[in-house]
N, C-alpha and C positions, 0 to 999 in steps of 0.2 A: 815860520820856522820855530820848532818846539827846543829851548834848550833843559828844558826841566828835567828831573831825574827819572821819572816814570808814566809813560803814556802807551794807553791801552786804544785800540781802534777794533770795535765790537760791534756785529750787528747780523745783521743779512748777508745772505751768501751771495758772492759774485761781484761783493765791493770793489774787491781790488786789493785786498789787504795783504796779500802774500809778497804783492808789489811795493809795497808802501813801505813793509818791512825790507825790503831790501834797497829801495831807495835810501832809505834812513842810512842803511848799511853805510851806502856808499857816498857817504854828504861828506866823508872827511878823508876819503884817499890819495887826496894831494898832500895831506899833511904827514911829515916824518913819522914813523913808529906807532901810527896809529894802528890797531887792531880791535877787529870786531868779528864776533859769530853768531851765525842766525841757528837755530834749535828746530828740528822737527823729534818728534814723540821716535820714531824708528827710521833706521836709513833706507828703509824701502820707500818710506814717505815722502823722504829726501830727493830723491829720482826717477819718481814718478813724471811722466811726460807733461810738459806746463807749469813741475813744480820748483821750488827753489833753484835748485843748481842747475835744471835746465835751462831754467830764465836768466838766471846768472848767463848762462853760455852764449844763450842769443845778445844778451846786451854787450858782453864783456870781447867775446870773438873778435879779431881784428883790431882790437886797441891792442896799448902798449903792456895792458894786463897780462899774465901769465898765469897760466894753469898748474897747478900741481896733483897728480893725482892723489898721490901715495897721502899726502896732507888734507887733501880734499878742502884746496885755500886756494884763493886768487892771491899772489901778487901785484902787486902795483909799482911803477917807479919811485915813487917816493921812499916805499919797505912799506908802507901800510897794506896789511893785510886783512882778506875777508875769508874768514874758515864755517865752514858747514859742519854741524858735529846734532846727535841724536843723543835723548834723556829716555831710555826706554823702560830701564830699571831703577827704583832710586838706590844704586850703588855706583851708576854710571857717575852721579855727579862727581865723584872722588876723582873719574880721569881727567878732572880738568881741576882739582885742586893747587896745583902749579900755576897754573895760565894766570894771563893779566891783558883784562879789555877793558876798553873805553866804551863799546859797545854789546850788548847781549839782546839779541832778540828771537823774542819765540813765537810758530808760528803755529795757530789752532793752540792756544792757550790754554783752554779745556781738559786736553788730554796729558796734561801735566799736573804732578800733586804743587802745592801750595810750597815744601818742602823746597821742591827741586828747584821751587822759579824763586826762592829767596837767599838759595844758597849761591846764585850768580852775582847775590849782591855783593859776597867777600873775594868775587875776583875782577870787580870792578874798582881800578887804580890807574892812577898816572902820576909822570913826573912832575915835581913842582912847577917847575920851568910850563906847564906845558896848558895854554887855553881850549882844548879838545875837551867839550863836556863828557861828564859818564852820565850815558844813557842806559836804561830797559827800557823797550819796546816790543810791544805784543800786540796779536792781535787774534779774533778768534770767533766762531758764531756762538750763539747760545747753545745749551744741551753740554754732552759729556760729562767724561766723570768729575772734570772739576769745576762744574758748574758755578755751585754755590760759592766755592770760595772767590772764584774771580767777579762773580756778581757782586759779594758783600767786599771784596777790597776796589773796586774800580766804579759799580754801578751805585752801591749805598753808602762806603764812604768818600771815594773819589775826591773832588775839591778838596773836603775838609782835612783831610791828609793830604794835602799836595799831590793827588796823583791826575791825572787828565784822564777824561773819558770820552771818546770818538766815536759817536752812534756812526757803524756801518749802512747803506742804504743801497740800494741796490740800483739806484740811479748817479750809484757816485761813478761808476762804471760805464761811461759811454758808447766802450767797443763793445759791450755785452750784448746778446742778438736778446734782447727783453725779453720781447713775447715767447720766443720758443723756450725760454729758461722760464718763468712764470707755468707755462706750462708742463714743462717736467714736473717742478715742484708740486703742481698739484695734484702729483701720484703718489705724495706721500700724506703718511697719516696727518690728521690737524695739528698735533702738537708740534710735530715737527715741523711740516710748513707753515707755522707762526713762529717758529725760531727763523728758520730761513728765508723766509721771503721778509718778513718784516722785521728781523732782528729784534725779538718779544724775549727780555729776559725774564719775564714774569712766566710765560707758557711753559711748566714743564711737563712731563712727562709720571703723573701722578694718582693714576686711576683715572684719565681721560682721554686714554686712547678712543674710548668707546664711552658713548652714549645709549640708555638702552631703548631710547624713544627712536633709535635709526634702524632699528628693527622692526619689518613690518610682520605681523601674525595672522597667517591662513590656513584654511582649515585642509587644505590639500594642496602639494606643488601638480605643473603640470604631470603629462601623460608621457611627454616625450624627453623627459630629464635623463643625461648621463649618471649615472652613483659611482661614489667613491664610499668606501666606508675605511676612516684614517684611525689608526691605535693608539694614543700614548699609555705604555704600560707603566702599572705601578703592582707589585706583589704581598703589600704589607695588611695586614688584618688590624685594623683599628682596634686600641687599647686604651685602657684608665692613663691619662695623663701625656697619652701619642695622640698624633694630629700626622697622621701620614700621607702623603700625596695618594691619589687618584686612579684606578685605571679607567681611563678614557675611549669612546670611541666614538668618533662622528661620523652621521651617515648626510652627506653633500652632495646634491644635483645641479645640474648646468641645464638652463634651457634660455635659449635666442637672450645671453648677455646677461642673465639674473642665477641666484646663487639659491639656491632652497636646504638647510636646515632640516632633514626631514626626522631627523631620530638622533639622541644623545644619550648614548649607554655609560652608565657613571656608578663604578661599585670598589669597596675596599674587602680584598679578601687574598686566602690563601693562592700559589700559584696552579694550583688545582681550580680552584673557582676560577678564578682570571681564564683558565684554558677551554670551562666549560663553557663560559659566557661568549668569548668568542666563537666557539664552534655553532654556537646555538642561534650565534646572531647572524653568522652567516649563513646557515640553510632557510633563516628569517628573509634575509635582504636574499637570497638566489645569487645562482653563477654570474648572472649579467654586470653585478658588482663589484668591483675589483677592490682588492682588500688590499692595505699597506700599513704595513706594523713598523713602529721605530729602529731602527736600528741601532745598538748603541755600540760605542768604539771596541775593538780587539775581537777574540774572538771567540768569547764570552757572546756580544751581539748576534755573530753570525750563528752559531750556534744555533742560538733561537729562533732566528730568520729561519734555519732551515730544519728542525726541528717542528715549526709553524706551519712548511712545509707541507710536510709529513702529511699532520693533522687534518689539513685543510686541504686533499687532493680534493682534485673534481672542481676545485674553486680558484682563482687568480690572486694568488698571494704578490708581494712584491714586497720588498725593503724601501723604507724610507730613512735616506741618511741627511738629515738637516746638517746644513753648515754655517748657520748664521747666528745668534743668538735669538733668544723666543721676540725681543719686540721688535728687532729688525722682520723676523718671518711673520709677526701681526701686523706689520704697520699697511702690506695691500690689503687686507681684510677690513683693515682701518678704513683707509679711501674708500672702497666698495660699498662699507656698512654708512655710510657717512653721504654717500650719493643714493642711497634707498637700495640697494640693488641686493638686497643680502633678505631673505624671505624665511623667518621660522615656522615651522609648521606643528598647528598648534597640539602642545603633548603636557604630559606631569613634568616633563623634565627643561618646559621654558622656563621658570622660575630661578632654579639652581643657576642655572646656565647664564643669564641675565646679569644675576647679584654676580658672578665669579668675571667677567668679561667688564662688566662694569669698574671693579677695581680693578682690573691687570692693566700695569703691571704691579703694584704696588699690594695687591692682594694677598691671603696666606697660602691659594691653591691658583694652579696655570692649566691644570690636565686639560681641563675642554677648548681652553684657548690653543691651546697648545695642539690638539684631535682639530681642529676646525682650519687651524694654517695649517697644516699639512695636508690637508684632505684640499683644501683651496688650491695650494702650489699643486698637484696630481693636477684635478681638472684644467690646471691654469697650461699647461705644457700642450704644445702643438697636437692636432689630430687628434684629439682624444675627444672628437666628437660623438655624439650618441650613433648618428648612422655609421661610421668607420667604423665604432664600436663592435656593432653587432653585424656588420658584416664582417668580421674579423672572427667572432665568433660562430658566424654562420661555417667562415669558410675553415675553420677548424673541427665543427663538427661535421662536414661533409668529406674531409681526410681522415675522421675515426679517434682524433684526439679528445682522449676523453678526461683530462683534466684539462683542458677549454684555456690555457693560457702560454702567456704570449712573454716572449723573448723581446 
């Protein structure tokens, strides 16, 4: 039993840490007037199924514990209380400038500034009278936005500042179905499953998503590839002392599980030029190719979608609205490129392409990374095989559609 003032429990995902933290919670509810609160980053996190207060529910249910919604606090008989409360913004900490715990503990560590998780230290208090230690307890994998700081307060200075450091392990979890979880994990990028599966605070996430020796170079993909060809646009004309982003466009084929690279259009110019190159690129790649341009939010976006339109009848436009941020949409591309399955096809434009994927994320430009996970996620969606393809297309030109696409 730990009574010291701050212990961190860090590592791999599926430790059990969420539990631990709330074990901790509740080591002192027999005692009078004790109170303690567990922290997630947003209260959606809070009640997500499995997470905190659901667990809370299954353990607590049928004791003498009581529920309070409105509080979102367990009662106990003794009056020792356990409250759920979220740090989502740092102005949030202020609603608890009142409060007084014996306990505070956060859970996914990570996603909290350095700020937020030391300002719990001034509402940690008790009565003289009273032996209930004051606890922080945290706990949290590697990665996130506050990486560094909980590395360098619990991983490098830890001991020597009194604080405890608890490597998570993913064998500390023995109801965990191993294998089947090992095997998720290894659908994500390396950096991240060396965070998660081996709790590696060293592994970040720093220009090593991507290796550029997982790239294999041929001098033609097969015969029977589906294409995509993916847009990330950019409309700025490079200048003395500008460094502008990129317009982008990947051309990506799918055959029997392998991924071909076949063509990387990469140019800075006006939004006239951007419109030629596209148009030019598509009577290049043919109808058989379905084109998807970004979309960007309101209706400034749409606009251009349908504007693009316009431009592009005769050919399979579509919108691509990303919803995740660029290295969650890299990180299968990651895994792919990393098991050989990702094929460039050899042009003037592997070089660029290489040196800018090589550093993402950490790089000054994303355009083609950015043109290549989106052209991936397209092929990666059900039915969008080469044969479906083009009987889809056959059976549209045999009804007289003569812009060849599809709803």
């Amino acid at each position: 039993m730990l009574n010291c003032e701050e212990a961190f429990y860090g590592g791999a995902a599926g430790g059990g840490k969420s539990e631990s933290l709330l074990m901790a919670a509740l080591q002192y509810v027999d005692c009078p007037g004790y109170a303690a609160i567990i922290f997630r980053k947003s209260y959606a996190e809070l009640i997500l199924p499995g997470a905190l207060m659901d667990r809370a529910r299954e353990w607590l249910t049928g004791t003498d514990a009581e529920w309070k919604e409105s509080e979102k606090t367990w009662h106990f008989p003794s009056g020792a209380t356990i409250t759920f409360g979220y740090l989502d913004n740092e102005s949030d900490i202020f609603r608890y400038q009142s409060a007084e715990f014996q306990f505070a503990g956060f859970d996914e560590l990570t996603e909290f500034s350095e700020r937020q998780y030391r300002f719990l230290f001034s509402r940690l208090r008790r009565p003289d009278n009273s032996n209930i230690p004051l606890r922080i307890r945290s706990a949290s994998n590697p990665g996130g936005a506050g990486h560094d700081w909980v590395k360098q307060r619990f991983v490098t200075e830890g001991l020597s500042h009194g604080r405890i450091f608890i490597p998570a392990k993913l064998d500390d979890n023995p109801s965990l179905d191993r294998e089947a979880y090992i095997k998720s994990l290894n659908n994500l990028d390396p950096v991240t499953r060396q965070q998660l599966l081996n709790g590696d605070w060293s592994a970040r996430t720093t220009g090593s998503m991507f290796k550029r020796e997982w790239f294999k170079i041929v001098d033609s993909a097969p015969a029977n590839c589906s294409y995509v060809r993916r847009w990330d646009l950019a409309a700025t004309e490079a200048g003395k002392g500008k460094d502008p982003d990129w317009t982008a466009g990947c051309l990506l084929g799918i055959s029997n599980g392998n991924y071909y690279v076949k063509d990387m259009k990469r140019m800075r110019g006006s939004p006239q030029s951007v419109e030629a190159l596209i148009k030019q690129t598509a009577q290049i790649d043919g109808v058989a190719t379905r084109v998807f341009i970004e979309q960007e939010p309101g209706a400034g976006g749409k606009s251009l979608i349908d504007y693009y339109t316009r431009q592009l009848a005769g050919f399979t436009l579509r919108p691509d609205r990303p919803t995740a941020d660029k290295t969650t949409r890299a990180s299968p591309v990651s895994s792919q490129a990393e098991a050989g399955n990702i094929y460039l096809v050899n042009g003037l434009w592997i070089n660029d392409f290489l040196d800018e994927i090589e550093a993402f994320p950490s790089g000054a430009h994303d355009d083609q990374v950015d043109a290549l996970s989106g052209a991936f996620v397209q092929l990666s969606v059900p039915d969008n095989s080469f044969d479906a393809w083009n009987k889809t297309l056959l059976k549209q030109a045999q009804l007289g559609d003569k812009n060849v696409s599809l709803d």
